[in-house]
C-alpha positions as CSV (number, residue, x, y, z in Angstrom):
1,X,8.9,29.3,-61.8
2,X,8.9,25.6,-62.9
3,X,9.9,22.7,-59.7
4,X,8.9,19.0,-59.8
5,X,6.9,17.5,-57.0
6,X,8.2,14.6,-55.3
7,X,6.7,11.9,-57.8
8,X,8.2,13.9,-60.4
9,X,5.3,16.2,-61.5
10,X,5.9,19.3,-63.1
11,X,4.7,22.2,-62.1
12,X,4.7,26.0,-62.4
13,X,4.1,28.2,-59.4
14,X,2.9,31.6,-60.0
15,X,0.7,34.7,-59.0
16,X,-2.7,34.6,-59.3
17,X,-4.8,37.6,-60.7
18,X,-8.6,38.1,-61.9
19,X,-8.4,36.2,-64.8
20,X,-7.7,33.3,-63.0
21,X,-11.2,33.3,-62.0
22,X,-12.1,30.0,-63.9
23,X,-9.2,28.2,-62.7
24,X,-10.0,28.5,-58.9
25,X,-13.4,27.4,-59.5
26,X,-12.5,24.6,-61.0
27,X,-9.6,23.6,-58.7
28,X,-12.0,24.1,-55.7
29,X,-14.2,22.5,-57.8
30,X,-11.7,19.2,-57.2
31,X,-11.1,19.6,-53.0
32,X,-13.5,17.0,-51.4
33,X,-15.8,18.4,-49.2
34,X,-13.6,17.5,-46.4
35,X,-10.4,19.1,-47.3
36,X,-13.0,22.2,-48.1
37,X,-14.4,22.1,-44.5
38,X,-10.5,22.2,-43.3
39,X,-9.8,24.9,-45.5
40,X,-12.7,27.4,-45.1
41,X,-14.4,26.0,-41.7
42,X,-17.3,25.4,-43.5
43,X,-19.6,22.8,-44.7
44,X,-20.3,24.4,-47.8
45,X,-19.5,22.9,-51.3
46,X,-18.3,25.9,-52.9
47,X,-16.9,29.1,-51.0
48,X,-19.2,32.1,-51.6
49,X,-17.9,34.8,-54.0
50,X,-16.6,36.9,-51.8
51,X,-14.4,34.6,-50.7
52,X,-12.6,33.6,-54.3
53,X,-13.0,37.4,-54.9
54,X,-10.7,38.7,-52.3
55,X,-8.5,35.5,-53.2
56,X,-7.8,36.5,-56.5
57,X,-7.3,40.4,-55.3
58,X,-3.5,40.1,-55.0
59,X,-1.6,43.0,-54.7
60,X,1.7,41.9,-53.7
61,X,2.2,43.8,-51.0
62,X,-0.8,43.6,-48.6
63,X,-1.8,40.0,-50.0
64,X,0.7,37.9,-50.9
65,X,-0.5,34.5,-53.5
66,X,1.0,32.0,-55.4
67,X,-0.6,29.3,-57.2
68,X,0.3,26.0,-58.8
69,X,-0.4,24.5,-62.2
70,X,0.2,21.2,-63.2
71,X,2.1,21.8,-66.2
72,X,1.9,17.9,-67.8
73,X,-1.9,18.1,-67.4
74,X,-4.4,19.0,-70.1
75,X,-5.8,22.3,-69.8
76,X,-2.7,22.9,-67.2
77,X,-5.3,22.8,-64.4
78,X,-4.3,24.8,-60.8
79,X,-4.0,22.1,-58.2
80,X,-2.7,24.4,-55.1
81,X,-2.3,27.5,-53.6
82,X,-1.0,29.5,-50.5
83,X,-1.9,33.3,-49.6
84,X,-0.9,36.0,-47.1
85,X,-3.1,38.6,-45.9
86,X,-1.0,41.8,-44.0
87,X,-2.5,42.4,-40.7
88,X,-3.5,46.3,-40.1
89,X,-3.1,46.5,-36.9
90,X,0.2,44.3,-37.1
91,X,2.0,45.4,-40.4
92,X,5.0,42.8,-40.2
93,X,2.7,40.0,-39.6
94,X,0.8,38.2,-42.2
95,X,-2.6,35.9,-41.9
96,X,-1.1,32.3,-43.6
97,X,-3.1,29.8,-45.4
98,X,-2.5,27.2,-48.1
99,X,-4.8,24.7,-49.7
100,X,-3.7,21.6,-52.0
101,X,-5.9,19.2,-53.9
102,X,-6.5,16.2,-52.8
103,X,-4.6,14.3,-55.6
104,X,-1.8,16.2,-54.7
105,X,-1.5,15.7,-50.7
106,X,1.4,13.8,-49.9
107,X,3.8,15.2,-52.5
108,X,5.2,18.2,-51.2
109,X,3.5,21.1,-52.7
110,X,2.1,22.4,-50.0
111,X,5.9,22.5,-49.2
112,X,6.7,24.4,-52.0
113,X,3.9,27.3,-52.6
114,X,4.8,27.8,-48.4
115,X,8.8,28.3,-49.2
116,X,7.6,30.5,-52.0
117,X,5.3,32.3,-49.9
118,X,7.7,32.8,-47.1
119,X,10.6,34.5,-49.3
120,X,8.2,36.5,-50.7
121,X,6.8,37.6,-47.2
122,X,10.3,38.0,-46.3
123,X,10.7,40.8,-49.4
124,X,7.6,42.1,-48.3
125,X,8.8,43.3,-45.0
126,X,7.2,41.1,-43.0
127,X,8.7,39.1,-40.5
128,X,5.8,36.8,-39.0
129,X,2.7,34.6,-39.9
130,X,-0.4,33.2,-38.2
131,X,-2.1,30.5,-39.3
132,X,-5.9,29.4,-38.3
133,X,-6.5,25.5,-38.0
134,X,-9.2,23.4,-36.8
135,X,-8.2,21.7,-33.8
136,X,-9.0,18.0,-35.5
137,X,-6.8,18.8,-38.8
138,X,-3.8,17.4,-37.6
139,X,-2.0,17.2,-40.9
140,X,-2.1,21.3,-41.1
141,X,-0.8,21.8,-37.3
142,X,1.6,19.2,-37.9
143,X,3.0,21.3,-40.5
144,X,2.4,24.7,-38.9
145,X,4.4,23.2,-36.1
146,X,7.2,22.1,-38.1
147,X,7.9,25.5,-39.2
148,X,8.5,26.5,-35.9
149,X,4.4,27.8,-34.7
150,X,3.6,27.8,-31.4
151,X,-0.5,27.7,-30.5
152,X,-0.8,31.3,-29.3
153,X,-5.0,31.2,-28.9
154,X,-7.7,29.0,-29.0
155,X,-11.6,29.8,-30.0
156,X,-13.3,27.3,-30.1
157,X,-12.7,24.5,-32.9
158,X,-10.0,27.2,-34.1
159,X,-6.4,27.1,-32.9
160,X,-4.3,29.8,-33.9
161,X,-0.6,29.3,-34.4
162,X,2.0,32.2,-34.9
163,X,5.5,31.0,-36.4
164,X,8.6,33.5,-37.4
165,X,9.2,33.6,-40.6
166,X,13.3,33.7,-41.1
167,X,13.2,30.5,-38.7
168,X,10.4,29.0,-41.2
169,X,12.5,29.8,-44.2
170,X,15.9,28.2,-43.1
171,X,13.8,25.2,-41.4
172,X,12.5,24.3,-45.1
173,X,15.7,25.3,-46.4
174,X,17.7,22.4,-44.7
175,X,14.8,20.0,-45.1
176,X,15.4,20.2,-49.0
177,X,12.5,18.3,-49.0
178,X,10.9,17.8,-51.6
179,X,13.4,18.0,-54.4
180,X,11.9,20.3,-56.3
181,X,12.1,22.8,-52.7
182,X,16.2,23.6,-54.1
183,X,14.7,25.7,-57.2
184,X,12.4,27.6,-55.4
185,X,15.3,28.6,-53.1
186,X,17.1,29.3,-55.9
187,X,15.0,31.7,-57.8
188,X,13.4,33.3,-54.8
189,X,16.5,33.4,-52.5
């Protein structure tokens, strides 16, 4: 699917598979080490293995992922991307994360690969998300709460946030923001 972020980028948002393997490297290659300790809750420069391994497992059913390539760039580099992991205990609720380059904050693309995520979700049969956050990165609970998620536990530096995910779709829906949100909505739904 091709959108624009707000400055006008172009991008295409798609689903990752194994032979993506060089193209998250290189785009968490890109995060500072900051946005990598609010992603992963870890210090560590790199993820481990295992990590980008059971990122770029995607079976469309029990993980949901879509990524995002800047299509104007040389090499069409991936510069975001948002998955869901199925619960096994819970079956209709999904584990939610997304991660955006830095270069890219502020422009609405974590806007974007979540509206993307969330219709696909919705396909999938399931009907909620959590989210895990450290309690200092306000810019993710901001958004967490602003697709409806309530803090339903706390461990530690971790807050957990649960958020429905019809209410998260139409909330994004009459934000139409950024632009580029309208195509998603209407390709996906």
């Amino acid at each position: 699917m091709h959108t624009r972020l707000e400055n006008g980028t172009p991008v295409c948002i798609r689903t990752p598979g194994p032979g993506d393997l060089m193209l998250m490297r290189e785009g968490l290659g890109k995060m500072s080490a900051r946005s990598l300790y609010l992603r992963f809750f870890s210090g560590a420069r790199t993820p481990p293995d295992w990590v980008i391994d059971r990122l770029l497992d995607v079976d469309g059913h029990d993980h949901l992922a879509w990524g995002a390539i800047a299509s104007d760039r040389e090499g069409k580099p991936a510069i975001g991307a948002v998955h869901a992991f199925r619960s096994e205990d819970h079956p209709e609720c999904a584990e939610f994360s997304v991660a955006v380059l830095d270069e890219f904050h502020g422009l609405g693309l974590g806007k974007l690969l979540t509206a993307t995520i969330l219709l696909d979700a919705a396909g999938e049969g399931l009907t909620d998300f959590t989210a895990n956050t450290l309690s200092e990165n306000a810019s993710a609970i901001d958004f967490t709460k602003s697709l409806g998620g309530q803090l339903t536990a706390r461990d530690g530096a971790v807050n957990t946030y649960s958020f429905d995910i019809a209410e998260a779709v139409e909330r994004l829906r009459l934000e139409c923001d950024p632009p580029g949100i309208a195509e998603v909505f209407n390709v996906l739904g």
